[in-house]
matplotlib code that plots the C-alpha trace (Angstrom):
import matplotlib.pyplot as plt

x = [-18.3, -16.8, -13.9, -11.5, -9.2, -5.6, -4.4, -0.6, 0.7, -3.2, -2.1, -0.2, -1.0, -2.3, -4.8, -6.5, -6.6, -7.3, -8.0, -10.3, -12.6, -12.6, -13.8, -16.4, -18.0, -17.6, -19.7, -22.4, -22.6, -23.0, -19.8, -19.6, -15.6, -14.3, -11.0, -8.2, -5.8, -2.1, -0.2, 2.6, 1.1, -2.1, -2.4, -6.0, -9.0, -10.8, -7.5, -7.0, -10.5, -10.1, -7.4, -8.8, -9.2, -12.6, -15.0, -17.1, -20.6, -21.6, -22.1, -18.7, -17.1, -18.6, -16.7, -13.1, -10.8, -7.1, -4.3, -1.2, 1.2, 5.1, 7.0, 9.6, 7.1, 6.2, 3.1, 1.7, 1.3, -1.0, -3.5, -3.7, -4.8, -6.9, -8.6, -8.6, -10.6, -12.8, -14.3, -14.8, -16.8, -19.8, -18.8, -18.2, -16.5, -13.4, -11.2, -8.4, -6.9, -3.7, -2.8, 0.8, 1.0, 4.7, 8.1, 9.2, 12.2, 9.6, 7.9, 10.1, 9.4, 5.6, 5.1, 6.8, 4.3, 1.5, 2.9, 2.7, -1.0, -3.2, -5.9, -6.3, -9.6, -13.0, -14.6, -12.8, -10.0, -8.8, -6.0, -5.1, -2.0, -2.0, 1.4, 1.6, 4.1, 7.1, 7.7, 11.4, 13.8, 15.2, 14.8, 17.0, 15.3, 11.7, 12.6, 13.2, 10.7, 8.7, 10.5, 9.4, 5.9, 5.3, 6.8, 3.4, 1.0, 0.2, 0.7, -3.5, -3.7, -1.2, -2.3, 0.3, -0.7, -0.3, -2.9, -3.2, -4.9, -7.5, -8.1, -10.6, -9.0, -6.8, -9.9, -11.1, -7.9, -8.8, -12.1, -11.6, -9.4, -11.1, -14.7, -14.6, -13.7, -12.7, -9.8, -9.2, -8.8, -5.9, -4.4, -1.0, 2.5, 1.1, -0.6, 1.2, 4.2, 5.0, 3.6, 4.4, 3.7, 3.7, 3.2, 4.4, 4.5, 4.1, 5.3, 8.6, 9.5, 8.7, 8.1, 8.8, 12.4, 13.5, 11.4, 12.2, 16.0, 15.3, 13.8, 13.9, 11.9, 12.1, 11.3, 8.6, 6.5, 8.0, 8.5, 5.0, 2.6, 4.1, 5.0, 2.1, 0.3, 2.8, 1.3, -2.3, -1.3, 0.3, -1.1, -3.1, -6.8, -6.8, -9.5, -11.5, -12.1, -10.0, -7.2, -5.0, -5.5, -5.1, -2.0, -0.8, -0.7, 0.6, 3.4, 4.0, 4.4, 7.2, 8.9, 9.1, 10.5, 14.7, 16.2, 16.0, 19.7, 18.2, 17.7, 18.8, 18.1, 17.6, 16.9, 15.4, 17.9, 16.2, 16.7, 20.5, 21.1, 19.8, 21.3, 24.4, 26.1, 26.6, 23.3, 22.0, 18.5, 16.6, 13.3, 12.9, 13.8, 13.0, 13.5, 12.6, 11.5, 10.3, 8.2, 9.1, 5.8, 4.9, 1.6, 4.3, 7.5, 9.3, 6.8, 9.0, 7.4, 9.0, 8.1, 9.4, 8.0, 8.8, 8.8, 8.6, 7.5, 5.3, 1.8, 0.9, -0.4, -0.7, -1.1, -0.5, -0.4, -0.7, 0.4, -0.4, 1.3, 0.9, 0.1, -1.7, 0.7, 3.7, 2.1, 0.6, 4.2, 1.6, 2.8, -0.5, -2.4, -1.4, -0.9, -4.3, -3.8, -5.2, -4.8, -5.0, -5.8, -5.6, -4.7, -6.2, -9.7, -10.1, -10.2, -10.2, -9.7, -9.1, -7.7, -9.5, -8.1, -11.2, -11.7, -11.4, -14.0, -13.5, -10.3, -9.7, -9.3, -6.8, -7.3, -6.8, -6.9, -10.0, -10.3, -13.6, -14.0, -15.6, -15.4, -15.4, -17.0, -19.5, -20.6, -20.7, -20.7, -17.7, -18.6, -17.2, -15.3, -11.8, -8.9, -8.7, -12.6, -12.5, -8.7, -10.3, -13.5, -12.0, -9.8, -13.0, -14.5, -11.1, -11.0, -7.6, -8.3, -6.4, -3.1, 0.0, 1.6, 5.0, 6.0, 5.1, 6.7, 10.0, 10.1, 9.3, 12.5, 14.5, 13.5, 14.4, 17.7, 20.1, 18.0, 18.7, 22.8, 22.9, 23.8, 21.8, 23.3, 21.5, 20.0, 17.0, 15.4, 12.2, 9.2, 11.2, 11.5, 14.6, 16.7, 17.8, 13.9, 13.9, 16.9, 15.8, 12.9, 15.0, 17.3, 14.5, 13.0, 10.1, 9.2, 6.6, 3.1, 3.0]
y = [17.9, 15.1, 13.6, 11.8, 9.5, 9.1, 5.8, 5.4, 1.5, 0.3, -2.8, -4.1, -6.3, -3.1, -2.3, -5.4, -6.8, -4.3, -0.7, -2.4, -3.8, -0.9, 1.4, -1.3, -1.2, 3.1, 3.2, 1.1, 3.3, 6.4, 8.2, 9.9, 9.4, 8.5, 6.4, 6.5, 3.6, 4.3, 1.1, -0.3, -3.7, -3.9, -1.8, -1.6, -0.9, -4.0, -6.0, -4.6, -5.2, -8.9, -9.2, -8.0, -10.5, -9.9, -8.3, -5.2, -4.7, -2.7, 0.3, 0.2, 0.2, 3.1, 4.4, 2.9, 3.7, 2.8, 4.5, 2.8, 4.5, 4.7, 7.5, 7.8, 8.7, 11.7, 10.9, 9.0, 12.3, 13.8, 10.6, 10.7, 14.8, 14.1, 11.0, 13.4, 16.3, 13.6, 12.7, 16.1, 16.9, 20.1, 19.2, 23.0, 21.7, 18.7, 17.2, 15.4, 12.7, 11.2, 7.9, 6.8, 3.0, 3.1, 2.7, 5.8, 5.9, 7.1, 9.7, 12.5, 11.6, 11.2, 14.4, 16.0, 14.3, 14.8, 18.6, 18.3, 16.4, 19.0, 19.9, 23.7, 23.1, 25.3, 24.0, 24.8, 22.1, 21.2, 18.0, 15.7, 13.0, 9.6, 7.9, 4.5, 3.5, 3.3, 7.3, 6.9, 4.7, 6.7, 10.1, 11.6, 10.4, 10.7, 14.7, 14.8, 13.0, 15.6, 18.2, 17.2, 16.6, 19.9, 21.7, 20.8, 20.2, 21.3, 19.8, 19.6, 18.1, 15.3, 11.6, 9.6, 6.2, 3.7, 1.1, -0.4, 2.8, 2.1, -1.0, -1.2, -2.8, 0.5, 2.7, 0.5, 0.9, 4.4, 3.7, 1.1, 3.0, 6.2, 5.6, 2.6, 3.7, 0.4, 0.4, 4.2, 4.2, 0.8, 2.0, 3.2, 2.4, 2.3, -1.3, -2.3, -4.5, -4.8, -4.9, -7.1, -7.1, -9.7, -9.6, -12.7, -14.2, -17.7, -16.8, -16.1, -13.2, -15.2, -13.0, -10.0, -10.7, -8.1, -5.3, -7.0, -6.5, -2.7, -2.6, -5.3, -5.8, -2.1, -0.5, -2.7, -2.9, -1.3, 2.2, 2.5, 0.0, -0.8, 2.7, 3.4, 1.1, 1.8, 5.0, 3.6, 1.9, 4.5, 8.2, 10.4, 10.9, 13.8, 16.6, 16.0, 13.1, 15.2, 14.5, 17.6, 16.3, 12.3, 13.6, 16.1, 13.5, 10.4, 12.7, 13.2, 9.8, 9.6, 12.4, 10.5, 7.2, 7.4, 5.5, 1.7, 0.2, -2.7, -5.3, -8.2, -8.6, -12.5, -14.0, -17.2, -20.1, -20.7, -17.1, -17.0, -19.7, -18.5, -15.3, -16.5, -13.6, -11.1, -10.0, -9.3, -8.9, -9.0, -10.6, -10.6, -7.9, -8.0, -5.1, -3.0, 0.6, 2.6, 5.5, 8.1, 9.6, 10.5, 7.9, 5.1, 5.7, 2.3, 0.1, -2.2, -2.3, -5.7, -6.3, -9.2, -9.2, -10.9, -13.8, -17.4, -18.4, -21.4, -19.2, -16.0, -13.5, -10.2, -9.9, -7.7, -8.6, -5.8, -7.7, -5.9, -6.1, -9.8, -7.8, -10.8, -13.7, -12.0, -11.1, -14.3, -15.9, -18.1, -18.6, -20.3, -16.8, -15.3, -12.2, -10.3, -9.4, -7.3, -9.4, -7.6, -10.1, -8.3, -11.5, -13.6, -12.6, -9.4, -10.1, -8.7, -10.7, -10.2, -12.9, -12.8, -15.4, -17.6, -20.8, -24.3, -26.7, -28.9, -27.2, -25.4, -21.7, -22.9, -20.5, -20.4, -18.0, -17.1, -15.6, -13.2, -12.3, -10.0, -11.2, -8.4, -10.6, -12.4, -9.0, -6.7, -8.8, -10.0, -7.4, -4.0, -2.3, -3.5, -1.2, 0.6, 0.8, 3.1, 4.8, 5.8, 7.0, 9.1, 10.5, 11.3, 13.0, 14.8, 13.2, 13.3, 11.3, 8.0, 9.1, 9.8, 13.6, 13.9, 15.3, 11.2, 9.7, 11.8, 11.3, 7.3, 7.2, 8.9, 6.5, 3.1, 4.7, 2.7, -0.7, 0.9, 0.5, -3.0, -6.0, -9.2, -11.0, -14.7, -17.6, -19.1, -22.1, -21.6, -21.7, -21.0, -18.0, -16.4, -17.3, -13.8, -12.8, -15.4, -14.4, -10.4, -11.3, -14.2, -11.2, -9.4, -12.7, -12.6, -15.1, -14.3, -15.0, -16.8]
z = [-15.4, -18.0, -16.7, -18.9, -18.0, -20.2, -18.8, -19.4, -19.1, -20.1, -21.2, -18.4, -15.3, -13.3, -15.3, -16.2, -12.7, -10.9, -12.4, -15.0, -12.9, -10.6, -13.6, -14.9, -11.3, -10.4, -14.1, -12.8, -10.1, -12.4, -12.8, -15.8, -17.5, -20.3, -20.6, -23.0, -22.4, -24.3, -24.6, -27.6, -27.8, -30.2, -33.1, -32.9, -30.1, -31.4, -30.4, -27.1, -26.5, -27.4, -25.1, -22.2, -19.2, -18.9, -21.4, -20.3, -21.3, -24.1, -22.3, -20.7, -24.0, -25.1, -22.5, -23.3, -26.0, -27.2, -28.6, -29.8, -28.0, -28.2, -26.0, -28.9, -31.6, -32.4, -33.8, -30.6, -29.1, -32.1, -31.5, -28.5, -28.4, -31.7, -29.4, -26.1, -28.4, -29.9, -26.6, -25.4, -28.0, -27.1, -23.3, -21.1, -18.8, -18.8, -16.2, -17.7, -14.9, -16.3, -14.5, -15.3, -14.3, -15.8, -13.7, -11.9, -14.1, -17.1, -14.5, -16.6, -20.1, -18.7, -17.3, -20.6, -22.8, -21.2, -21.0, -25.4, -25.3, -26.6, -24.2, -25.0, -26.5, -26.2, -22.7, -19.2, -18.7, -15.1, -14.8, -12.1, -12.3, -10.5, -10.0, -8.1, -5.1, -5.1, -5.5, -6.6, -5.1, -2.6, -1.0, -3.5, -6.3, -4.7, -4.2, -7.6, -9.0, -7.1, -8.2, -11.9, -10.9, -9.5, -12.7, -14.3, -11.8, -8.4, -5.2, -5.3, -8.4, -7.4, -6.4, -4.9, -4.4, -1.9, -2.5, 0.9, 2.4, 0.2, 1.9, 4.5, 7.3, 7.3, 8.0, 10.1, 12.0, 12.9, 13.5, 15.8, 17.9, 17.9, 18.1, 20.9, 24.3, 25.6, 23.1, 23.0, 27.0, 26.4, 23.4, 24.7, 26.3, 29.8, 28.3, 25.6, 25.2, 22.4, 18.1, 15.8, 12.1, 10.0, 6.0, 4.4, 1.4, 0.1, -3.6, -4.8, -7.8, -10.9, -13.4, -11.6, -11.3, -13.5, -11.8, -8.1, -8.9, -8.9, -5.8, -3.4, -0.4, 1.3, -1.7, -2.3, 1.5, 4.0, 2.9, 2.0, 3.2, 5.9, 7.7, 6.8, 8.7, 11.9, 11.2, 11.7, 14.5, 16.8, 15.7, 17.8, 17.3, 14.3, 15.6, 12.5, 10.0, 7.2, 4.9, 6.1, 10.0, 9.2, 7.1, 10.1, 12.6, 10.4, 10.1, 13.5, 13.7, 11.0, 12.4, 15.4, 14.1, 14.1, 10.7, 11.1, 12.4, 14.1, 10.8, 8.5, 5.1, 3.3, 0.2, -0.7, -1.8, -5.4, -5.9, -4.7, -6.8, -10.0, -9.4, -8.3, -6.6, -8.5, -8.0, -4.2, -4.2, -0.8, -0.7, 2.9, 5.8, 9.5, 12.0, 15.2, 15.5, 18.2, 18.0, 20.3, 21.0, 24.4, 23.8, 22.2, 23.6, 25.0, 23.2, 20.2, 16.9, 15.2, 11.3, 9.3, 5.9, 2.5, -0.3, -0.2, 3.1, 4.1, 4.1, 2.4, 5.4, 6.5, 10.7, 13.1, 17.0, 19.2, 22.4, 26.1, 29.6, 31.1, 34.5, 36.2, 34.5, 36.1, 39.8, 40.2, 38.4, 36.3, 32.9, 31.8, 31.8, 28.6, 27.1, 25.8, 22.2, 19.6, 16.5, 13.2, 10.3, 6.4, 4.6, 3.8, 5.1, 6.7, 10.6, 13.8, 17.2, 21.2, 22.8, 26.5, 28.7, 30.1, 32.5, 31.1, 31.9, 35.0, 36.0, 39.2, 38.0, 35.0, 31.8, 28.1, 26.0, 23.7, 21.0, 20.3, 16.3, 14.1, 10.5, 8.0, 5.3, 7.6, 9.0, 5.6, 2.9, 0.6, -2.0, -0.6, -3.0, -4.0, -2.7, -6.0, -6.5, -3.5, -4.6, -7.7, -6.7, -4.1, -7.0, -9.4, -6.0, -5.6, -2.2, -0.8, 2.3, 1.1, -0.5, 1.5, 1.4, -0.1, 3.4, 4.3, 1.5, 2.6, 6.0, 5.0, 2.6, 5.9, 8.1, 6.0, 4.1, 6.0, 4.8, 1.4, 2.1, 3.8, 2.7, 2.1, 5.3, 4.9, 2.5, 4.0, 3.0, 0.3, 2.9, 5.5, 8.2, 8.5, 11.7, 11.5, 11.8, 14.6, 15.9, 16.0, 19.0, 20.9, 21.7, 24.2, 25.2, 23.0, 19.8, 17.1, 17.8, 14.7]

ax = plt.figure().add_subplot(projection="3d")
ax.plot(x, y, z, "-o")
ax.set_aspect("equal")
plt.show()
């Protein structure tokens, strides 16, 4: 079967730094699509071409073509169906896969479109649509985005992304867990403190300022990557490898989660003051959450994420009981830890506490690593390489359900209502994000 893609927004940032090189590499590997990229900024396929940030090999650009394309003319849509039939050609069998990399707000005059592109050709025509995170900007909104999308399509034919479960620390999550007994046996609130998850920053907004006033730091991490990480972290082992069980017990997870009341919200002090304040936009957030599981009940998940902080990283500590350091009231025997490194090399270590040298029976901790890089290679696919192949394989595995997406906007709508509370320093942490563990007698591991 041909599958063609129709690649709304395929001149911006999206596509050429990541979705272009994740289509140059699934054609070497022998997928058979075509794609059509719509865009208003060159007139011509030989300019978009020209422009692109890296140029494909011949036998890629048989593969790509370009429409000008303006959703206010008329005659956009008559290209693009007279482009779409083109490529078809003698083919019995097509799968359109429309991919709309546009702001959420344009979701309706999308779907409409794409309703008026003419695919009623000869050949047997199945669709799919692709829209990116974040779906809406709140519940309401997300519902009806929904709403709209299911007018046209059905929930099957629907792709919701969030890129970072195409990333393969996030796979590895579940395998780690579930297919090591050591951890599986551990892996609960009868051992662990407490989690703490750490995605930070080291760049401000720049360019983005415009988009980043829409949607702040909530919209932008926590209510999908994020929660979907906790959900990584603390599900149940699914009875089968599938999307509808991963989905099934993610959700359980979500369900479980109250909405978040225990947070601040900050922005960095170059950004207040070229705002000023009539604008409020948060670029960083830190909070607790429980969930109330029977497995994770009691156990404090803390997250402090945002911009413009003095590294760019994305850890998580899962930190266990200090049985021993509290019996033997010996603060030098540390806490054993899980440490979850995504960014900016994809690591995994336990810190073991072992002897030191010429000491009698005094301890440091250790840390024992597996290097994802140094074990497999540094070229796995990308996290859109493997989105998109999963999508041309009709592969659900890796894309949140909207009964997630819902449950996510429940859970961080009061974040949604607050008030930027602090100015912090540029490459500085919060006090408030210090603030939030000082309170149970805990600091951040780093």
């Amino acid at each position: 079967m041909k599958q063609i893609i129709i690649q709304f927004g395929g001149t911006g940032d999206l596509f050429k730094k990541k979705l272009l090189p994740a289509y140059m590499h699934l054609a070497a590997k022998g997928y058979d699509f075509s794609i059509i990229t719509l865009g208003r900024r060159f007139s011509t396929r030989e300019e978009f071409i020209a422009h692109l940030p890296q140029q494909p090999d011949q036998e890629f650009l048989k593969r790509l073509e370009y429409v000008q394309y303006d959703m206010k003319d008329p005659a956009s849509l008559e290209r693009v169906s007279s482009k779409a039939q083109q490529l078809v050609g003698d083919e019995c069998e097509v799968e359109f896969i429309y991919y709309i990399a546009l702001q959420p707000s344009l979701y309706e005059a999308a779907i409409r479109q794409i309703e008026q592109i003419n695919t009623h050709m000869h050949c047997t025509v199945s669709k799919k649509i692709i829209v990116e995170k974040p779906f809406g900007f709140d519940l309401d909104t997300a519902t009806a985005y929904n709403t709209i999308l299911t007018s046209v399509f059905t929930d099957e034919e629907i792709y919701r992304i969030d890129h970072y479960l195409g990333k393969e620390f996030m796979q590895n999550l579940l395998i780690m867990r579930f297919h090591n007994d050591i951890i599986r046996g551990i892996w609960n609130n009868h051992f662990i403190d407490h989690i703490q998850i750490i995605f930070d920053e080291d760049l401000g907004v720049e360019e983005r300022l415009g988009f980043y006033e829409q949607i702040g730091v909530v919209r932008d991490t926590v209510q999908n990557h994020i929660l979907q990480v906790i959900t990584h972290l603390t599900m149940s082992e699914p009875s089968a490898f599938t999307p509808e069980e991963i989905s099934h017990e993610k959700l359980r997870v979500l369900r479980a989660i109250k909405p978040v009341k225990d947070f601040t919200l900050s922005r960095y002090r170059s950004l207040a003051e070229l705002q000023g304040d009539s604008i409020r936009t948060p670029t960083y957030t830190s909070f607790k959450l429980f969930v109330d599981t029977f497995e994770f009940s009691g156990v404090p998940i803390y997250v402090r994420t945002g911009k413009m902080q003095s590294e760019g990283r994305s850890q998580i500590y899962v930190n266990f009981k200090n049985t021993m350091g509290r019996v033997l009231n010996n603060s030098r025997i540390a806490q054993n830890s899980v440490i979850i490194t995504t960014h900016p090399e994809m690591n995994i270590d336990i810190t073991l506490n072992m002897k030191m040298p010429n000491t009698r029976w005094e301890t440091q901790p250790v840390r024992f690593n597996f290097n994802h890089a140094e074990t497999f290679g540094i070229n796995t696919p990308e996290a859109y390489e493997q989105i998109v192949e999963k999508i041309l394989r009709s592969d659900k595995s890796l894309f949140p359900s909207m009964s997630e997406i819902q449950e996510a906007w429940r859970i961080v709508t009061p974040t949604l209502q607050g008030n930027v509370v602090e100015t912090y320093d540029d490459h500085t942490l919060p006090a408030s994000a210090v603030r939030l563990l000082e309170e149970d007698g805990r600091v951040w591991n780093a």
